[in-house]
Rosetta silent file (secondary structure, phi, psi, omega in degrees, C-alpha in Angstrom):
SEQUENCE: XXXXXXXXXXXXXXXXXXXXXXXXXXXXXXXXXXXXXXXXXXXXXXXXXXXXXXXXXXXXXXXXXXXXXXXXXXXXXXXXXXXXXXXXXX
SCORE:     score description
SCORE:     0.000 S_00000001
   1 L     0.000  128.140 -175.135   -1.093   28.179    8.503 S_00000001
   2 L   -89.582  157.471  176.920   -3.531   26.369    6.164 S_00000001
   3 L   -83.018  129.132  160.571   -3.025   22.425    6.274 S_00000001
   4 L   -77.195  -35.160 -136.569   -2.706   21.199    2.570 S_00000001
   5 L   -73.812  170.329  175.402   -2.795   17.543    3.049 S_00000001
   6 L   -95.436  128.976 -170.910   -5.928   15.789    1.989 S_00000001
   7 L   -34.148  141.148 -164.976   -8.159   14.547    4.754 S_00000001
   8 L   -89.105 -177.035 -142.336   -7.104   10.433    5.959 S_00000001
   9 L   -99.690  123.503  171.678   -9.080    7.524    5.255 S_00000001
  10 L   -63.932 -177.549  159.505  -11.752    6.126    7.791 S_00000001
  11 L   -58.471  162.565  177.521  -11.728    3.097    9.626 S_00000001
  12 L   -94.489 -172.410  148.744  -13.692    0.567    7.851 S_00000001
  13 H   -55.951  -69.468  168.454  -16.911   -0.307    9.020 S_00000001
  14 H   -12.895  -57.018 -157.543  -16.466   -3.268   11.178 S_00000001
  15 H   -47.873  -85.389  175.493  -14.069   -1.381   13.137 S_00000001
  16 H   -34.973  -48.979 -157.197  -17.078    0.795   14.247 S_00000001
  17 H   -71.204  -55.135 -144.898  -19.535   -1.767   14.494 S_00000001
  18 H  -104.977  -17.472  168.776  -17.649   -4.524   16.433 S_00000001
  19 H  -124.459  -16.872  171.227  -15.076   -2.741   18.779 S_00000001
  20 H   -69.191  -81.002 -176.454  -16.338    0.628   19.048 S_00000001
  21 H   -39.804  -55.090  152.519  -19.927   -0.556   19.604 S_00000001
  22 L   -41.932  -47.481 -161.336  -19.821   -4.182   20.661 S_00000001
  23 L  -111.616  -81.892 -178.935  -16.604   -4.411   22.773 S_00000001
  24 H   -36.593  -92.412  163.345  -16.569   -1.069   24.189 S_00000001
  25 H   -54.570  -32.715  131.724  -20.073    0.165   24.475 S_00000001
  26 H   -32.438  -56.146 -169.018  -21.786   -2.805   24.515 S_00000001
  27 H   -79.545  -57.058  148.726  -19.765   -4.807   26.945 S_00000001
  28 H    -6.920  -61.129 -178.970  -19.799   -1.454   29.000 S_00000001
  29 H   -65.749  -39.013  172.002  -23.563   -1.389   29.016 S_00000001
  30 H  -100.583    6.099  163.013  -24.038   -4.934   30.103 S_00000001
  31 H   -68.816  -72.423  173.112  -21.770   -4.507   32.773 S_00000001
  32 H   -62.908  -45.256  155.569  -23.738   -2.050   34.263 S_00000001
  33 H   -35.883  -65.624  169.457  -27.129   -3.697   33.512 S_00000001
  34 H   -24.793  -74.146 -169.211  -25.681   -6.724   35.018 S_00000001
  35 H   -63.144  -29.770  147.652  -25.214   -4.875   38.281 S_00000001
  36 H   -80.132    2.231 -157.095  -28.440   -3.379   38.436 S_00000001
  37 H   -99.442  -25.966  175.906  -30.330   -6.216   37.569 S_00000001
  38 H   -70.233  -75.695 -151.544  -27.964   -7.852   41.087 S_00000001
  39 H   -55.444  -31.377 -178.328  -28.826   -4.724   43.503 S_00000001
  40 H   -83.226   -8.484  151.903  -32.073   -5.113   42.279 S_00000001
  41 L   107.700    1.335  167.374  -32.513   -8.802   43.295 S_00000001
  42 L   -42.100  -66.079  176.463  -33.810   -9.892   39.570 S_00000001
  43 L  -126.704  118.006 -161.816  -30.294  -11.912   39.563 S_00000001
  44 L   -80.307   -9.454  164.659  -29.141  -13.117   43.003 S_00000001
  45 L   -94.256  123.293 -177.727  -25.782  -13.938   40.999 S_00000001
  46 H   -84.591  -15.355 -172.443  -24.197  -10.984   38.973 S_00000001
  47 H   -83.720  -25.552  167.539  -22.456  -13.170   36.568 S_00000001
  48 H   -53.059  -51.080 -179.664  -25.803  -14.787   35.824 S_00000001
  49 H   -61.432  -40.958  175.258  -27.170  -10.773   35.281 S_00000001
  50 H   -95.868   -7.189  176.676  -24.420  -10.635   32.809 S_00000001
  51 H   -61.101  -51.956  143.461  -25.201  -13.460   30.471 S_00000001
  52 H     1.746  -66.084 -150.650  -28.896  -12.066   30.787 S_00000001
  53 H   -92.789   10.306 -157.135  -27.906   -8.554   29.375 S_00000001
  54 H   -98.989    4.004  132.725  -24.987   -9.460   27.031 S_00000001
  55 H   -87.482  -29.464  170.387  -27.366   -9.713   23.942 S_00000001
  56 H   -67.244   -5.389  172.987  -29.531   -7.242   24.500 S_00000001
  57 H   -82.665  -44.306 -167.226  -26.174   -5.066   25.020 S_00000001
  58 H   -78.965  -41.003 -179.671  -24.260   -6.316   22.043 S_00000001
  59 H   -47.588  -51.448 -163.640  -27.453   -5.522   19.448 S_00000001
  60 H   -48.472  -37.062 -165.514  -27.474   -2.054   21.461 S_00000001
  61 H   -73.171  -33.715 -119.461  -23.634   -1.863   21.080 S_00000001
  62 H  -111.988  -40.766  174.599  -23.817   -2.891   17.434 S_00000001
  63 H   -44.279  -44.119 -151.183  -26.627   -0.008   16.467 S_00000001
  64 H   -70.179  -70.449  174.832  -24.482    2.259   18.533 S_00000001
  65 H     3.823  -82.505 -170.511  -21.360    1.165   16.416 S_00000001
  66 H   -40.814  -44.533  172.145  -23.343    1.475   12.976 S_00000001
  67 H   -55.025  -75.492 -164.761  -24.527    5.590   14.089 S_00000001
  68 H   -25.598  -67.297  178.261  -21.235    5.785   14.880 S_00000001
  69 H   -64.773  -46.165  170.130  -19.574    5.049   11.520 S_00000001
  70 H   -61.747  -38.174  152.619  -22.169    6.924    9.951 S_00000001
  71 H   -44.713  -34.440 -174.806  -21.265   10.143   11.805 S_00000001
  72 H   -86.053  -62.010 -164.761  -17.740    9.800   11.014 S_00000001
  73 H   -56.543  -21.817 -179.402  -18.190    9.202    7.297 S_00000001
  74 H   -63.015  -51.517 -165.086  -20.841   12.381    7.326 S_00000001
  75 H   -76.858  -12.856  162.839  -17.603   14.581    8.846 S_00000001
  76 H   -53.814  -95.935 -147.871  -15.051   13.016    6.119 S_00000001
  77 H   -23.832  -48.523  167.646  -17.031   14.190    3.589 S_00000001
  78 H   -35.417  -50.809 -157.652  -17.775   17.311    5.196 S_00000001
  79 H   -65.131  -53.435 -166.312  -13.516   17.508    6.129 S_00000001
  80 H   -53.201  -45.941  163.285  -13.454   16.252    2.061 S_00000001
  81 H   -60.477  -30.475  176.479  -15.590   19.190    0.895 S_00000001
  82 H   -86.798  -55.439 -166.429  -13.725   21.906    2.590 S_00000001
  83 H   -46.517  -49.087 -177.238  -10.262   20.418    1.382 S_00000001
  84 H   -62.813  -52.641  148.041  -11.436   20.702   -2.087 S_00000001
  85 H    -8.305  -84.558  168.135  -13.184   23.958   -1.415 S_00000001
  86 H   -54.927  -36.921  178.387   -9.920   25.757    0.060 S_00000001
  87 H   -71.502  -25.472 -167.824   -7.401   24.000   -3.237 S_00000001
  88 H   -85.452   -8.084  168.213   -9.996   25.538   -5.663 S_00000001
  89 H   -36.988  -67.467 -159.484   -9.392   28.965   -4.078 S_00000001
  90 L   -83.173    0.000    0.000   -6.131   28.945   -5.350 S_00000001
């Protein structure tokens, strides 16, 4: 069965930017920095270890984010192109 409907709407940017990238991956990232930067004796406090990493995580997160959202808008358009593609068939 082909699907008619027309492909939905992204997310905006932000979305991508500041909770995929930032809050997820980011905060993710500087968790685990954090804790190697403890085992490794850099910071004899891990909470110290995360203040340390938590900008360089959040740019990282924020890059990641931005790729992100650009991948997704590359596969609308792709999703967008086929939809149109398959109605002019008929």
């Amino acid at each position: 069965m082909i699907d008619r409907t027309p492909p939905t709407d992204l997310r905006p940017c932000w979305y991508y930017i500041l909770v995929k990238g930032c809050l997820f991956w980011g905060l993710t990232c500087s968790l685990l920095l954090a804790a190697l930067w403890h085992y490794s004796g850099t910071y004899p406090n891990w909470i110290e270890g995360v203040w340390a990493a938590n900008p360089m995580a959040m740019i990282a997160g924020g890059i990641y984010g931005f790729g992100q959202w650009g991948f997704a808008r590359h596969q609308a358009f792709k999703a967008r192109l086929q939809w149109k593609e398959d109605n002019d068939e008929q």
